[in-house]
N, C-alpha and C positions, 0 to 999 in steps of 0.2 A: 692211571690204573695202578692199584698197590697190588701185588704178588705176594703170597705163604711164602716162607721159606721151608725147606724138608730138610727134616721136620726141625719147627720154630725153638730151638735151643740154642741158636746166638748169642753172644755177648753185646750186640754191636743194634743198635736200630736199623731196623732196612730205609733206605730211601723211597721216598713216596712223589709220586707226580702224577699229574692229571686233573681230574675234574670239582666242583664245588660244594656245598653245602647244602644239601636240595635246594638250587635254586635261592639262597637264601645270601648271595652275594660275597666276592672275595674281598671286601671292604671290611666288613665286622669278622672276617676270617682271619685278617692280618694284625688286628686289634686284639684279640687274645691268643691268638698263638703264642706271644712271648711271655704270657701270663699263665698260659696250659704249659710249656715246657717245664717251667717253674717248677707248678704243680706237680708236675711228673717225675722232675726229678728227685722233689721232695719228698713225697709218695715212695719214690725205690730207695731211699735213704732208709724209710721209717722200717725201726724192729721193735718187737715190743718187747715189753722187760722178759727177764728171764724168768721161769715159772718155779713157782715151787715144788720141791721133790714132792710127790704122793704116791699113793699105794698104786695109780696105774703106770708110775714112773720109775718100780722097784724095778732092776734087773734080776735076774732068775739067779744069778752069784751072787746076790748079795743077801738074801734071803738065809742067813747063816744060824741066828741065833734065836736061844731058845731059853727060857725059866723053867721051871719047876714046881708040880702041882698047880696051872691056874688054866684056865681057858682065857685068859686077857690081860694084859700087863698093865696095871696103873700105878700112879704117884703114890709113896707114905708107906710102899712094904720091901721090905726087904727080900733079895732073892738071890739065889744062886744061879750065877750066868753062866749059860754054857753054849761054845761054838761049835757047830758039826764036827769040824775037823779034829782042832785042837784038844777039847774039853771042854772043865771048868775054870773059868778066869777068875785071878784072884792077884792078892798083891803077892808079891816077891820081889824079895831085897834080890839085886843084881848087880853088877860090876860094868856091865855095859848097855846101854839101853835103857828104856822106863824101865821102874818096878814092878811091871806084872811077870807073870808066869799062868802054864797051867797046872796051877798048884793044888787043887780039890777042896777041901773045906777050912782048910788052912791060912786060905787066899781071902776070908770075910764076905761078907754079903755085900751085891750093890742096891742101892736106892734112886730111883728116878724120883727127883724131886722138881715142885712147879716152880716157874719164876714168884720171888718175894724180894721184899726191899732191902737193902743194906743190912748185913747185922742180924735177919730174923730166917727161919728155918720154915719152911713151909709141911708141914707133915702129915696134911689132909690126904686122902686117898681120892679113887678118882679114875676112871679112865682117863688116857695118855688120846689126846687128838692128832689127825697125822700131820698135822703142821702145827703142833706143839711146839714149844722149845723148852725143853729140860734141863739139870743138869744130874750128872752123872755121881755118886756118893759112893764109895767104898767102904766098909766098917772096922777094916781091918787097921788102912793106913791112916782113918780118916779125914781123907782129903777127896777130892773131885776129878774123875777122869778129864782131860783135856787135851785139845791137839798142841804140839808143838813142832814145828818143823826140825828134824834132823837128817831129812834125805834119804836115797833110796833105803842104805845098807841097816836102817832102823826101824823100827815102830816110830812113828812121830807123834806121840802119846807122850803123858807128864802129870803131874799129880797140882793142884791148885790146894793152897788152905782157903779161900775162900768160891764159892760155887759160881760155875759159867755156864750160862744157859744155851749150850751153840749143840744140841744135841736130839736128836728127832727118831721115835720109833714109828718105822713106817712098815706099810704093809704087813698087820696084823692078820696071821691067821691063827686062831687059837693062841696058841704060848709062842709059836714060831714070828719071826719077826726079822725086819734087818736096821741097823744102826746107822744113821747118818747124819753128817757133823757140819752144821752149816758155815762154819769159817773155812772149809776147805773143799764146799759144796759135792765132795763125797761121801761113799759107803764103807764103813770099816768092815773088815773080810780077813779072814784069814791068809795069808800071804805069806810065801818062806823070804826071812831078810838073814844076810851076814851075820848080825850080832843082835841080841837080844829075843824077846818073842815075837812067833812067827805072826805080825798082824801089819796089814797095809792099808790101803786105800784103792777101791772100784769105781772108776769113773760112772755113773747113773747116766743112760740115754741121753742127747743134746733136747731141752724141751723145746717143743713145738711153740713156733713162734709167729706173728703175725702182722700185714701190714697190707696196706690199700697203694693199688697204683693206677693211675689216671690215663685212658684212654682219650689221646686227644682227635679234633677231625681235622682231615688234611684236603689241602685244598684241593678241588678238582674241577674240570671242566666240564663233565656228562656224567649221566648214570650217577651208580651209587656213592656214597661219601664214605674214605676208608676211615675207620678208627683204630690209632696206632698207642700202644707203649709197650714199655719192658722193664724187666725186674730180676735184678741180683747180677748183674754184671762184674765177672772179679770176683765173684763171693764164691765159696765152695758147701753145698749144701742139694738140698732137692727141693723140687716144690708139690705139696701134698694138696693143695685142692684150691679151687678157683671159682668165688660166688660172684656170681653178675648183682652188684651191688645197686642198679636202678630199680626205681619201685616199677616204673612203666615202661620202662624199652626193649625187647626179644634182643638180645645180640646175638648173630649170624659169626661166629668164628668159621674162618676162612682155612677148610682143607689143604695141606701142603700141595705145589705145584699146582692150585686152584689160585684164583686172582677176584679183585673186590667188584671187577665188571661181571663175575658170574654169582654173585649174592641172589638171585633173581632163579637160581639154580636151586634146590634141595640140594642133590648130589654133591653140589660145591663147597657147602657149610654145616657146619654144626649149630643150632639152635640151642640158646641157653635162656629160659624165661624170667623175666623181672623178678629178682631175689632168688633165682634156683643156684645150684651149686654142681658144678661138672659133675658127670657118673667118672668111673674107672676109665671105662671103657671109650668115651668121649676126650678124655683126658691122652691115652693111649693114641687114639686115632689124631689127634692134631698133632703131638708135641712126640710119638714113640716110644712112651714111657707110660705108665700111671703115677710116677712118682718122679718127672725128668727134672734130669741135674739143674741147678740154677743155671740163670741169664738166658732166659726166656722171653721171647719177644711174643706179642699180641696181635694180632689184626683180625678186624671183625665192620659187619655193618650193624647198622640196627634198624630197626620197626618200631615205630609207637603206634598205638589206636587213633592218634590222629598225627594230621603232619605237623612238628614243629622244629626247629631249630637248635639244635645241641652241639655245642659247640666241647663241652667234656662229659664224661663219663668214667664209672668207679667200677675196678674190680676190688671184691677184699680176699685176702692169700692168706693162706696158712704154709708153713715151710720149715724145713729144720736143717739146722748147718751141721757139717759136719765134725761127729766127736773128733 
């Protein structure tokens, strides 16, 4: 008999004992179980890569800046940048810090320009796409906005003579817009610092990220066949949603303080159908959360339209660590 735990947010796999694989022999059961662990654990390893910033990735602070005269910001014109807070950005000779300020017309125009080869100037226009990469042109100094690290008490900004394309206008609306710099995989924002112009960096939301973990079956002696795994152990994050990955098997997740000899119950389990995806509410009722923290533990039976022997099975997760 395998037992929920209340509610299934462990770090730790529960222990399982009891009965077999419908019927279908603890001989071929002992033969891939060291082959399903495997998988298992390989499965909770996997993250997928990081995503890229987009416009539904923009935080509502970073959302700061804005040109003049356009409803869209593209490549090849020149424009006067300007921050909510601060004003208009422009260069300025300094003693401490980069050379900007907010200097007004003074400070030259910027230019979003496309990536080109060595040596040549791209000066076509163009809408800016949100995973673009750009580089950033001033007219005044002319040179190229850039990141450089100087730590908190600075702007970590620097002027380049030749162009670096590590620069992304996302979430456009109209002229408004926010600025993100992918060598530092943030948002520049206006920010008060010690010495220089007041401009920082805004951590963007952790993106949502995704990986498959293996539900394997444990051996039993009667009744139903438990199938067990678990994902993000150690890890600090939450988990946003849980698709029953098989084309043809119903999996029966198993209600806290409900156990796998009552699968045979409604009352006992949550039904999830071949390729369905947990509701809110289903997600709630098992685990106490619609969004419960990592290291989440699985137990469930299953159903196919005819009987046969499975010995693993796939959930795919979606999940985001914390910023």
């Amino acid at each position: 008999m395998a037992r929920a735990q209340s509610p299934s947010t462990t770090s730790s796999f529960p222990q399982f004992a009891g009965d077999t694989l419908n019927q279908q022999g603890a001989e071929t059961m002992s033969r891939s179980r060291r082959a399903v662990a495997l998988l298992s654990a390989l499965a909770a390893l996997a993250v997928a890569p990081a995503a890229v910033a987009g416009a539904a990735d923009v935080p509502s602070g970073a959302d700061q800046w804005s040109v003049a005269n356009t409803s869209s910001v593209q490549t090849g014109v020149d424009y006067e940048l300007h921050n909510r807070t601060g004003g208009q950005l422009g260069y300025d000779n300094r003693t401490f810090g980069v050379d900007l300020g907010w200097v007004g017309h003074s400070g030259g125009t910027f230019e979003f320009m496309r990536k080109a080869p060595p040596g040549v100037r791209d000066h076509r226009r163009g809408p800016i796409a949100e995973d673009e990469d750009v580089a950033i042109y001033n007219s005044k100094s002319r040179r190229y906005l850039i990141f450089k690290s100087r730590g908190e008490t600075k702007a970590e900004l620097d002027w380049s003579r030749t162009p670096t394309y590590e620069w992304q206008v996302q979430g456009q609306h109209g002229a408004g817009f926010a600025l993100f710099n992918d060598r530092v995989d943030r948002f520049l924002v206006y920010q008060s610092k010690n010495y220089g112009i007041n401009l920082g960096w805004l951590t963007g939301p952790p993106p949502v990220q995704s990986a498959s973990v293996g539900l394997s079956a444990q051996a039993v002696t009667q009744g139903w066949v438990p199938y067990a795994g678990a994902f993000g152990a150690g890890t600090q994050g939450k988990l946003l949603s849980v698709q029953n990955a098989n084309s043809t098997a119903t999996l029966l997740f198993v209600r806290p303080n409900h156990s796998t000899t009552e699968c045979g119950d409604p009352s006992a389990t949550i039904p999830v159908s071949p390729g369905a995806t947990m509701t809110r509410d289903q997600m709630k009722a098992l685990y106490g959360a619609e969004s419960p923290r990592l290291g989440v533990t699985f137990l469930a039976c299953l159903i196919t339209p005819t009987p046969q022997a499975i010995s693993l099975t796939f959930l795919n997760l979606t999940y985001q660590l914390d910023g």
